[in-house]
C-alpha positions in Angstrom: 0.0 0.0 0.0 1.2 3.3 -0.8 1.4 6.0 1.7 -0.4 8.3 0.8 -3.5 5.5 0.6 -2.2 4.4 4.2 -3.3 8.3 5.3 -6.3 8.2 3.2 -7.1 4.7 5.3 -5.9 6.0 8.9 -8.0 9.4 8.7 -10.8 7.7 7.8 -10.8 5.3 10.3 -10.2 7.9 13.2 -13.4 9.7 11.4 -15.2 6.3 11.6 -14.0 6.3 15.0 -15.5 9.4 16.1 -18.6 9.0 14.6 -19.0 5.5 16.6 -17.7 7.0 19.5 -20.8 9.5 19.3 -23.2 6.9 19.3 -22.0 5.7 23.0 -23.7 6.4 26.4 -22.4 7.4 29.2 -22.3 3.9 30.6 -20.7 2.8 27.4 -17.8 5.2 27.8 -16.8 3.5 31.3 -17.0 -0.2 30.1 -13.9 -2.0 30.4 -12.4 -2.3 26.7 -10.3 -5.9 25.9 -7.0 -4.2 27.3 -6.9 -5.1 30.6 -7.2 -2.3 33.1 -8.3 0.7 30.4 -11.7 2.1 29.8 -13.5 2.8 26.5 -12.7 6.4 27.1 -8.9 5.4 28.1 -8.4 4.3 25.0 -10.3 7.0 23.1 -8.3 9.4 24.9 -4.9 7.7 24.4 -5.5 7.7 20.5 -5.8 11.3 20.8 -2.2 11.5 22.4 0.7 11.1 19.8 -0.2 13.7 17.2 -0.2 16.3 20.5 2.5 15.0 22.2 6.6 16.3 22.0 9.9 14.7 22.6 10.0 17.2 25.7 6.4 16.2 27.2 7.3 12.6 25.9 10.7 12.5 28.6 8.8 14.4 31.2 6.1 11.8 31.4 8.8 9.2 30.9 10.5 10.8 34.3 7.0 11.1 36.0 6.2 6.9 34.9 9.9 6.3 36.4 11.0 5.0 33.4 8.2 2.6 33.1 6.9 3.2 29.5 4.0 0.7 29.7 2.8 2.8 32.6 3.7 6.1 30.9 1.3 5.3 28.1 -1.6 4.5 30.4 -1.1 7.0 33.2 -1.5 9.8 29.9 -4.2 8.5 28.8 -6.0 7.9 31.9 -5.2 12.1 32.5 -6.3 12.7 29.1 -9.8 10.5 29.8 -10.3 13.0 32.0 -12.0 15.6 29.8 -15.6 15.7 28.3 -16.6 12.8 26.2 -17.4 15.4 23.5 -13.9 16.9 23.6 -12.0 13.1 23.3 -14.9 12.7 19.7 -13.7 16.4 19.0 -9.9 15.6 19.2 -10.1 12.8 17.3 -12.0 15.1 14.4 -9.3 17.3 14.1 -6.8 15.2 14.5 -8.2 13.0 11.7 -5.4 14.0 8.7 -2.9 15.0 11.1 0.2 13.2 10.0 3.0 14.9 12.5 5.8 14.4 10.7 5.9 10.8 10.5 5.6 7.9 8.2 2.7 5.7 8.6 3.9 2.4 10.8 3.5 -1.4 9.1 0.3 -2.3 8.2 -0.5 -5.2 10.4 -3.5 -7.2 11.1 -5.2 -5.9 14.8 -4.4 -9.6 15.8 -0.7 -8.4 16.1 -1.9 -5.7 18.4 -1.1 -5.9 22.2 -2.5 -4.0 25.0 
């Protein structure tokens, strides 16, 4: 797949996302999702994270998880859970073609994906 079709295919799922994530209740929002320990809204959140976050906030979190990267990634997200559900949905709107820089990662199959 060429790149530019991988951003094509990433900001329309984060729109498909958003447009799901709409549809949820607020009872929805607090369910447990299939990675241990993290809410729907955890996970919302944290996929709002990496186009907003810099090397510098990156190694102050980094120092704040004392070194513990697994914990880093859920502590943010849990802080970031924190705000309206409407905000999270709005993030992930107009964060929907943000690229940040980078090159899109391997495509892989969600069965490759670990909590």
């Amino acid at each position: 797949m060429e790149t530019e079709q991988v951003w094509s295919e990433i900001e329309s799922a984060r729109l498909r996302l958003a447009d799901f994530l709409e549809t949820l209740s607020p009872r929805d929002w607090e369910h447990p999702s299939l990675c241990p320990g993290w809410r729907v809204r955890d996970v919302a959140a944290h996929l709002t994270l990496a186009p907003q976050t810099t090397i510098g906030r990156s190694m102050v979190e980094f120092a704040r998880a004392r070194g513990n990267f697994n914990r880093l990634v859920l502590d943010t997200a849990i802080r970031q859970a924190e705000l309206p559900t409407g905000e999270i949905v709005g993030l992930l709107r107009s964060l929907a073609r943000d690229r940040g820089g980078r090159r899109p990662g391997p495509v892989r199959s969600p069965r490759s994906w670990t909590c």
